[in-house]
Every structure is written in C-alpha cells, then in structure tokens.
C-alpha positions in Angstrom: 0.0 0.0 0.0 1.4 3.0 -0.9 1.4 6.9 1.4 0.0 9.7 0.4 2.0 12.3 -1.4 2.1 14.7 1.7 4.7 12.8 3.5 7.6 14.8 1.0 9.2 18.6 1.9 11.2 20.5 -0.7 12.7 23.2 0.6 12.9 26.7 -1.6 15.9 28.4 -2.5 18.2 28.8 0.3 21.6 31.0 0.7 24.7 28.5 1.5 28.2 29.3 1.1 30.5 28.5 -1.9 31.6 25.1 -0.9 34.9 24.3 0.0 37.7 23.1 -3.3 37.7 19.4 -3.6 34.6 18.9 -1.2 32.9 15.3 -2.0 29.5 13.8 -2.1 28.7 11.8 0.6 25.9 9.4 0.8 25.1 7.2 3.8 23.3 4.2 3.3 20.7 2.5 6.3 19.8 -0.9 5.6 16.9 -1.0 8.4 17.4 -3.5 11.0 19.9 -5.7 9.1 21.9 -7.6 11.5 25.7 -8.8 11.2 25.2 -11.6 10.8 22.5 -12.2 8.5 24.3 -9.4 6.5 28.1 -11.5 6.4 26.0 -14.8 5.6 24.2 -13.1 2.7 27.7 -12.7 1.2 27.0 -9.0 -0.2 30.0 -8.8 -3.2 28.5 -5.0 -3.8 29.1 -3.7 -0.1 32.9 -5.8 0.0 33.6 -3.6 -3.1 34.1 -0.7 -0.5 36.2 -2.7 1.6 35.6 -5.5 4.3 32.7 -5.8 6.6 33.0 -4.6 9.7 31.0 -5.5 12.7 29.9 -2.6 14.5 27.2 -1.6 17.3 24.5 1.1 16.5 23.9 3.9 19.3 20.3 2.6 19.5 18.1 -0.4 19.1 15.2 1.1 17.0 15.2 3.8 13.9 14.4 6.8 14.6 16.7 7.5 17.6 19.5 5.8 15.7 19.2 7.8 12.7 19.3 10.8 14.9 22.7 9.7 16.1 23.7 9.1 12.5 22.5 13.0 11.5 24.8 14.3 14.5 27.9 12.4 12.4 28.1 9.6 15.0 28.3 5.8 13.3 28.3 3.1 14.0 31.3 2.8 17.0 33.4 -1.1 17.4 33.2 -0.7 21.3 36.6 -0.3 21.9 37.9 -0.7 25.7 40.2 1.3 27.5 38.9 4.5 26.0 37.2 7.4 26.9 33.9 8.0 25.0 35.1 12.0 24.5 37.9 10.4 22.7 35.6 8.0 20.7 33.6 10.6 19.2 36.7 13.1 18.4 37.9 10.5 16.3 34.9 9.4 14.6 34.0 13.5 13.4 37.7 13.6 12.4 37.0 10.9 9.9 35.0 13.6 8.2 38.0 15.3 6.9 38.8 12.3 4.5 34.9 11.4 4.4 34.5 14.8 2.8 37.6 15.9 1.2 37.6 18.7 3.4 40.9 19.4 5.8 40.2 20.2 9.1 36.9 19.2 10.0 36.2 17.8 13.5 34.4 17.8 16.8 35.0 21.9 16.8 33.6 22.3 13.3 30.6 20.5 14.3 29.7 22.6 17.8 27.4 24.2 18.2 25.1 22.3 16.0 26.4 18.4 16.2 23.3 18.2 13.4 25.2 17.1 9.6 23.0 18.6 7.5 23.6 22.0 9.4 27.5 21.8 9.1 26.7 20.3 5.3 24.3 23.0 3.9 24.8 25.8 6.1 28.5 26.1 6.3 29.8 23.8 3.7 27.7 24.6 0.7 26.4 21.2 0.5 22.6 20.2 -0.6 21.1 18.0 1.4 18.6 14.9 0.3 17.1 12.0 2.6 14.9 9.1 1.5 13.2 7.0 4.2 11.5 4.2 3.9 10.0 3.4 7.8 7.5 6.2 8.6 8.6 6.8 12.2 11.3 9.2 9.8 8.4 10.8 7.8 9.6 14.6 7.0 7.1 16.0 9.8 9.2 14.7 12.9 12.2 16.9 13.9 14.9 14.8 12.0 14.1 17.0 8.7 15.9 19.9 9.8 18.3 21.7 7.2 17.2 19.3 4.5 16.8 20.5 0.9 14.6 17.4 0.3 13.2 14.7 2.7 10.9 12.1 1.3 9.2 9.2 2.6 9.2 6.6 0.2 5.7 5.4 -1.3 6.2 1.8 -0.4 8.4 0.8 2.5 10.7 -1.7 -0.1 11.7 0.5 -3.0 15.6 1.2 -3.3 15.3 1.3 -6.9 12.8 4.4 -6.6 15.6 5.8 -4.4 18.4 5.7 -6.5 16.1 6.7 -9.7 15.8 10.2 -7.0 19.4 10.6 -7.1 21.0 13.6 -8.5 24.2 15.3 -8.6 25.5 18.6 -9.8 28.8 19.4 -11.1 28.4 23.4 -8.8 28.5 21.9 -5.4 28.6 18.3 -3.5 25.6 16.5 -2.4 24.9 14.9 0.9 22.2 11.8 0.8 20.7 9.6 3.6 19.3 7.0 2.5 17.0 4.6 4.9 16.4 1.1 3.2 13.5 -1.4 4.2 13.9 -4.0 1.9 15.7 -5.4 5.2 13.1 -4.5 7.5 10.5 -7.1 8.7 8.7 -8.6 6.3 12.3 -8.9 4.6 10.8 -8.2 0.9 13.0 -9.4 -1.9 12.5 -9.9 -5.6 9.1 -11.9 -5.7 7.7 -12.1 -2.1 7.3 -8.6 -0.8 6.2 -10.5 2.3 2.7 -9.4 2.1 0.7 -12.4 3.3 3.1 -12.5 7.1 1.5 -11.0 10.1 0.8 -7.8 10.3 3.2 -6.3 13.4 3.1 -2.5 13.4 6.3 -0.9 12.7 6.9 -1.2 8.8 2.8 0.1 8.9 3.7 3.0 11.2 4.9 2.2 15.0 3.0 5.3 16.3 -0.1 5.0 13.9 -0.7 1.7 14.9 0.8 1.5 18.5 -2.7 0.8 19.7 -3.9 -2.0 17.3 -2.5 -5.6 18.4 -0.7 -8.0 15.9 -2.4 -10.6 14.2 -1.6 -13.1 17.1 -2.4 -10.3 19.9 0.6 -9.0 22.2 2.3 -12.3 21.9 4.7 -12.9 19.1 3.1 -14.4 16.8 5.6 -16.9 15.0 7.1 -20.6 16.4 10.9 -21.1 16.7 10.5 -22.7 13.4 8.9 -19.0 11.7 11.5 -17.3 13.5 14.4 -19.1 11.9 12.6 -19.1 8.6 12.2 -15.2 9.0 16.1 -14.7 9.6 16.4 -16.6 6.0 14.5 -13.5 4.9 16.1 -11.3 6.6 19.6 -13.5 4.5 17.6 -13.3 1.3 16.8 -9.7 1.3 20.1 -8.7 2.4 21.7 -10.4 -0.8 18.9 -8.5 -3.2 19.1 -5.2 -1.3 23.4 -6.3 -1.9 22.2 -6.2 -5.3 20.4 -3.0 -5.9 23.4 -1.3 -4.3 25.5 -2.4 -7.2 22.7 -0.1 -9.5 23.7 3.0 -6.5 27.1 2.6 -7.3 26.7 3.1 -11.4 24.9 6.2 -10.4 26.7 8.1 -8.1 30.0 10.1 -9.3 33.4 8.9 -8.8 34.4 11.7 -6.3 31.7 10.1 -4.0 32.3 8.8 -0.4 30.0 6.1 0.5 29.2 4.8 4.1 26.5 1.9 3.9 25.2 0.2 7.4 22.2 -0.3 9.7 20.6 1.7 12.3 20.0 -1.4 14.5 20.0 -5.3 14.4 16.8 -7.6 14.9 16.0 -10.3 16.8 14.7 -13.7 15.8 13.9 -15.5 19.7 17.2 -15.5 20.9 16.7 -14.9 24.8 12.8 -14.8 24.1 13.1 -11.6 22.2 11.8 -10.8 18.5 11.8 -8.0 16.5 13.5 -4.4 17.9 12.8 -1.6 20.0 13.0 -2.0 23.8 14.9 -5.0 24.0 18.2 -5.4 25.2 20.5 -8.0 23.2 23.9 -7.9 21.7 22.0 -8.9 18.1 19.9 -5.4 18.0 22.8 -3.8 18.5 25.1 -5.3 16.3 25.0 -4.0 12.7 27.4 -4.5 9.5 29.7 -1.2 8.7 31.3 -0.4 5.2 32.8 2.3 4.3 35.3 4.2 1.4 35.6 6.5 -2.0 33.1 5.0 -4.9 35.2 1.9 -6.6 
C-alpha cells in the first residue's frame, strides 16, 4: 500500500556558502534492522567492493533515535575498551576530513550544532537529500531539519525508486541519507514482498498503529521454526538489497564517499526476544559497517 503524497518537503531556494575546493558527495546508506550476521552470511560482493565488513554496534536499538545519532555524524562505534567516549567521538567526526575531502573538519567544526545537515548546507555549501522508507522518519518529525529534500518513500521496499531520485551537480557536493526497508521485517525481496506474514506495526507505522495488536495479539506471533525461517529472509533480502546497491554505485559520481550500514540489528527469539525496540541483546545492536571513496 502505498502513502499519500504529503509525506515529502522540498525546501525553496536557500543562501549557502560557496563550498569548500575538492569537497565530496557523501551518501550514507541504512539498511533498516539488518543484523551482522545475516548481513556477512548473505555474502554482499557489492558492499565488499568498499572494503571488508565490519562488525559494529548502533547507538540505539530502533530507527528513529539511531538515525538521529547518525544525522549528529556519529556511526556506528566497534566498542573499543580502555577508552574514553570523548575520545571516541573526536575520532569518529575527524574521519570527516577524509569522508568529505575537506581538511580540518572535527568535533570543533561540528559545535554548536552536532546536526550534519547544518555543518553540510549551512556552512559547507552542500545540498542536502534524505529518502526514508520506515514512517517513524516521515519529514514532519524533527529529523528533517536543514534538509533540501526529505521524502518518505511510497512503499516501504523501494531502493530502486531511491536511487532513480538521485541527482548530482557538477556546482556543489551532495549529501544523501538514505533509509532502506527492503531489510526491515517482512524482509521483501525480488518476488515475495512479504505481504501475506502477520501484520506487526512498525513497517505500517509504529506510532499509527501502537494501539492495534498484531495478528496473534501481544504475543509474538511466529514458532521457533517462523522465526528461523524469517532470519532466511532477513539473509535473502540482504543479498537482493546487496544487489540494488550495485545499480547506487553506477549512479553516483566517482568523487563520491559512501558509508553503507544499519541503524540497528533484529531479533529472531534469541533470549525470548523478536523484533526491535525496547529489547536489550547484543544482536539489536550489532549492525554490518562499510565504508570508502566510490570503486
């Protein structure tokens, strides 16, 4: 079922800066609630192309608080011991020096704002683009801030759609977020868009729906055998989402840096748990991490 046309903002003409010589695109890529795991066993030879897999652990276990920590420049972090979070994060916004072919970018440049698409537009010249696919990120709630264009995708499984959107200029870089749900439960791939599993609100709208039980009621409403079938979804879509990426990476220029990942794992009954959200579990936190200039 598709959404109505409101849930898209184009901003007018707005005054940036000239940006800065040699500044890259950067697009970041969210393949919503794709696990490690699954990710590593669907052998993806489009996201190796940037380099290998990493595992990594998101900031947060569902989207929309996760893709807020990806808008303020923080990743995906490994964990690291013996290290002071301060010094964590200085190193991660220092990336963005290299991420952006810009020299001297860091935590400094980022304060007072710690928003992206405020250093990117307003201070680097940058236009700025996101196209979601979960609706908890339509462009009403307050993650569409300094964005020259934030859509909601018409279905919730459309990558294709999103890369025929994207659109770069030879006068100034482009920044592009990108939120996939081709991984997201019901794990739609070429053929079975998943359309005849249980209805569990989330991929319909977690607030719209937060008072309407799932097919089953409150209870989850697969066996242990559904669940491990579900996680061979989760395998399958992750190769054909893999696949589609291959299409992103004919499209976007070669002076491109591309960073593709997940906001958050999923969980298929280990320790009782399914699904995402308010669960605690090394497996909704743990989320594949790729990264490097357009091969």
């Amino acid at each position: 079922m598709g959404r109505p046309n409101a849930f898209r903002r184009v901003a007018g003409p707005v005054a940036r800066p000239d940006p800065p010589v040699g500044a890259r695109n950067l697009v970041i890529v969210t393949l919503d609630s794709l696990r490690y795991d699954t990710c590593v066993e669907a052998g993806p030879a489009t996201m190796t192309r940037l380099g290998e897999i990493e595992r990594r652990y998101s900031y947060a276990s569902w989207t929309a608080p996760s893709h807020y920590n990806l808008l303020m420049g923080l990743l995906p972090h490994p964990s690291p011991a013996g290290i002071l979070a301060a010094a964590l994060y200085r190193r991660d916004y220092e990336r963005y020096a290299e991420r952006l072919g810009v020299d001297g970018l860091g935590i400094d440049t980022l304060l007072p704002h710690l928003f992206m698409p405020t250093l990117l537009r307003e201070q680097l010249g940058y236009r700025t683009h996101a196209f979601v696919s979960m609706p908890v990120l339509n462009p009403h709630t307050a993650l569409n801030q300094h964005f020259d264009r934030y859509e909601l995708m018409p279905n919730h499984h459309d990558l294709p759609g999103m890369i025929e959107r994207l659109e770069f200029r030879d006068d100034r870089p482009s920044f592009y977020l990108l939120n996939v749900g081709e991984t997201h439960y019901p794990y739609s791939f070429d053929g079975d868009d998943g359309s005849e599993l249980p209805h569990v609100s989330g991929v319909h709208g977690a607030v719209k729906h937060a008072g309407e039980a799932t097919t089953a009621g409150d209870a989850v409403p697969f066996s242990v055998s559904e669940l491990a079938e579900l996680r061979n979804r989760q395998v399958k879509a992750a190769r054909y989402a893999d696949d589609l990426l291959g299409a992103l990476l004919d499209v976007v220029p070669a002076n491109t840096w591309l960073v593709i990942t997940s906001d958050h794992g999923e969980l298929f009954g280990e320790g009782g748990y399914f699904g995402h959200g308010p669960m605690v579990h090394d497996k909704v936190l743990e989320v594949p991490f790729v990264e490097g200039l357009r091969p």
